[in-house]
N, C-alpha and C positions, 0 to 999 in steps of 0.2 A: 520439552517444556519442564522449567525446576518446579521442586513443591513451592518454590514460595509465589511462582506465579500463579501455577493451577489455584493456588488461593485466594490468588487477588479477581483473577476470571471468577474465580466462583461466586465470590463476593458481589459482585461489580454487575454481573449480567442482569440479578434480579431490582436493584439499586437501577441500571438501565429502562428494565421495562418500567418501575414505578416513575422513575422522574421523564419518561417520552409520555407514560398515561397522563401525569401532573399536567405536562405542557398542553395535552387534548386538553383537559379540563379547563384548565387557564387560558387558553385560547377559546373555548367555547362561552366563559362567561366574561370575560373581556370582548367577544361580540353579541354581547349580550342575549344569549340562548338560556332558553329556559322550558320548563315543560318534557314532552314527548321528544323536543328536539335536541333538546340538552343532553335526555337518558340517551336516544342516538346514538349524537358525535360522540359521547363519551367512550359510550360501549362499542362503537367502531374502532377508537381510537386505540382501547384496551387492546383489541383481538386483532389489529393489524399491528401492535407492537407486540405481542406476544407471538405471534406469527412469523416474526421479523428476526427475532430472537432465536422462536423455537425449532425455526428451520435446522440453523446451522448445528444446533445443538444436537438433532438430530441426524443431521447427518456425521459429525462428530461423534456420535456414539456407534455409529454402523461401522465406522470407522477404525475404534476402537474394537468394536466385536471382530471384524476380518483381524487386523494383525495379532487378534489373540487365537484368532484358529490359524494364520499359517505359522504362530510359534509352535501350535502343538502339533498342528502337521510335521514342520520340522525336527520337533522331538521325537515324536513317535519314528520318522522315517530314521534318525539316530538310532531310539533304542533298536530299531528291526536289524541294522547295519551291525549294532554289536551280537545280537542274537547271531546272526550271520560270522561274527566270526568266534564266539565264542562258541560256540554248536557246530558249526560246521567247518570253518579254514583250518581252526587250529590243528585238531584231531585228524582231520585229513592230508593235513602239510607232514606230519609224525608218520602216518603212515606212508605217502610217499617216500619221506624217509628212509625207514625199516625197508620197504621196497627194493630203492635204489642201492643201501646199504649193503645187500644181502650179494656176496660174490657169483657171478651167474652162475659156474660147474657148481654151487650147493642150492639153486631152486629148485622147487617141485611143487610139492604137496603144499610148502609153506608161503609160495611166494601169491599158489591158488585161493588161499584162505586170504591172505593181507591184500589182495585183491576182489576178492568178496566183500570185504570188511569196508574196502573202499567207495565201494559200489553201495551199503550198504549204508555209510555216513553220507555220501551223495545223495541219496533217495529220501533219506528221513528229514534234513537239514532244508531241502526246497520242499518238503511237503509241509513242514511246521514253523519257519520261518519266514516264507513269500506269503503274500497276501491276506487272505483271507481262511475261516477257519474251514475244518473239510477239503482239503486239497487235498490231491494226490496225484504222488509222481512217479512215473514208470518207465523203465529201460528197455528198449527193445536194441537187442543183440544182434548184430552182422551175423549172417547164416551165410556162406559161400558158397549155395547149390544148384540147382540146374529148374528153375530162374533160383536167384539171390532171393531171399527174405529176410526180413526184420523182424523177430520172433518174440516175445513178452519173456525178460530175463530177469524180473525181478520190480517190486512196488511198496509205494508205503503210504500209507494216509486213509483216504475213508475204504472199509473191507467191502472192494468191489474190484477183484482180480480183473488186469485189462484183457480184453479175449479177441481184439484184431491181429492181426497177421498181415505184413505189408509183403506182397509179393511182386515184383520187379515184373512189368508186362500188364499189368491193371493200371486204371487210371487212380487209384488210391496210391497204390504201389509206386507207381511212377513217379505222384507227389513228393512221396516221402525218400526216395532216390537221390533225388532232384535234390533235394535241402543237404542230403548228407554228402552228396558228389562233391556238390557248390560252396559247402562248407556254409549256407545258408541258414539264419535263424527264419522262425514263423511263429507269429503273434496273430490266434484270432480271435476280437471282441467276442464277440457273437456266433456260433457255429451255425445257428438256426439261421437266422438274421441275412450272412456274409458269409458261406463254409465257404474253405477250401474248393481245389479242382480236383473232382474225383471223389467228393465225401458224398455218403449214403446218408441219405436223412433217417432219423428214428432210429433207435436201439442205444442210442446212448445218452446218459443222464446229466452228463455236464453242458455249461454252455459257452466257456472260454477255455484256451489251452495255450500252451508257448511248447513249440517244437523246436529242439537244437540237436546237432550231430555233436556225436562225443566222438573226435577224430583228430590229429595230429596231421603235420602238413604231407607226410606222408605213408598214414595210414589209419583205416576208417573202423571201428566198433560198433558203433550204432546209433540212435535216436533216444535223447532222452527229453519227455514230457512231464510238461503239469500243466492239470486242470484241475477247473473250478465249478460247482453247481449253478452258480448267478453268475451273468453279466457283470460286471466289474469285481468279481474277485481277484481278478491277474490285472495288470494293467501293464504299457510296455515298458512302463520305466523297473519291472521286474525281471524282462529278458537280458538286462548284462548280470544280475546276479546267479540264473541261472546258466548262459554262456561258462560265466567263471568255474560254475560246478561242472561244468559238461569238460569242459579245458582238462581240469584240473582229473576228473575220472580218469579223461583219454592218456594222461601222461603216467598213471598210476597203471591201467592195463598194459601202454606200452613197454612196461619196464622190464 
């Protein structure tokens, strides 16, 4: 709608209610009403045209309120997408980089650090850019032993170091197997609510998490998580940004 319409509506609607009130009037003393009945029809007249009017207008305004929260929905899920890449792609693309750059006969020490650093830009970038505040995200590392486990290698976000251990033959372990085998992601609302198969209730303070394997098509690292205190701090429209970080480690380890 132009401005020069919204002005002629704006104009026009209370111009409506006065002259539909007029007509009550006019019609009430053209059949000749008077008295108790006269004050009435008028004041029925009034408040079923004002009603008539003010419906729409009201729903016009709700109207108005929603597409002004999903623009800022929309902004806000922008600015998080550029946080997303200026905090975390860029920095991390540089260091794959540097990684792949480096001739294999002179890795060692160096290629162990620019893969730490990697790990290290992954962890911080989904703990302060996805959702909500207070997140933290944590790596548990492929252990190849006698069972397999998935060992806590590193975290960043609220200081509460992860202290599970996923061991291959438990039904937790199994879980978590399972996701990295399958190359499967795991988004859950609610742990209390909805856990997992194989979760232990109590001992832990969050209450949603997204689980991804940091793994390449043929060969596997490990699990990388974030959680959140409350209930909709993660949602799953935040498991492809973390996927991407989990991709993006695995190809950095693999190098």
């Amino acid at each position: 709608m132009g401005v020069i319409s919204a002005r002629v509506v704006k104009v026009a609607r209370p111009l409506a209610v006065t002259a539909a009130t007029a007509a009550w009037v006019i019609g009430a003393v053209l059949n000749g009403l008077s008295g108790w009945s006269f004050g009435v029809t008028a004041g029925a007249g009034a408040a079923l045209t004002a009603l008539a009017v003010g419906l729409p207008l009201w729903a016009e305004r709700r109207a108005r309120v929603r597409a002004a929260t999903a623009v800022q929905i929309a902004e806000d899920a922008a600015a998080r997408m550029q946080l997303v890449l200026d905090d975390a792609l860029d920095p991390l693309t540089y260091l794959i980089g540097r990684i792949t750059d480096r001739p294999r006969w002179t890795r060692g020490r160096e290629l162990l650090e620019l893969q730490g650093q990697a790990k290290a830009v992954v962890l911080a970038a989904a703990a302060e850019v996805l959702g909500s505040d207070r997140l933290r995200a944590c790596y548990f590392a492929l252990v190849e032993d006698h069972p397999p486990r998935l060992v806590p290698a590193g975290f960043h976000g609220r200081a509460s170091a992860p202290r599970t251990t996923f061991v291959a033959g438990t039904p937790l372990g199994d879980q978590a197997f399972q996701l990295l085998r399958q190359r499967e992601d795991l988004f859950c609302q609610d742990a209390r609510a909805r856990p997992p198969s194989g979760w232990q209730p109590g001992g832990h303070d969050y209450r949603t998490f997204i689980a991804v394997p940091v793994a390449t098509e043929e060969r596997e690292f490990g699990v990388l998580t974030i959680d959140g205190l409350h209930v909709g701090d993660l949602t799953e429209a935040d498991v492809a940004a973390v996927r991407v970080f989990a991709r993006l480690l695995a190809i950095a380890l693999a190098a």
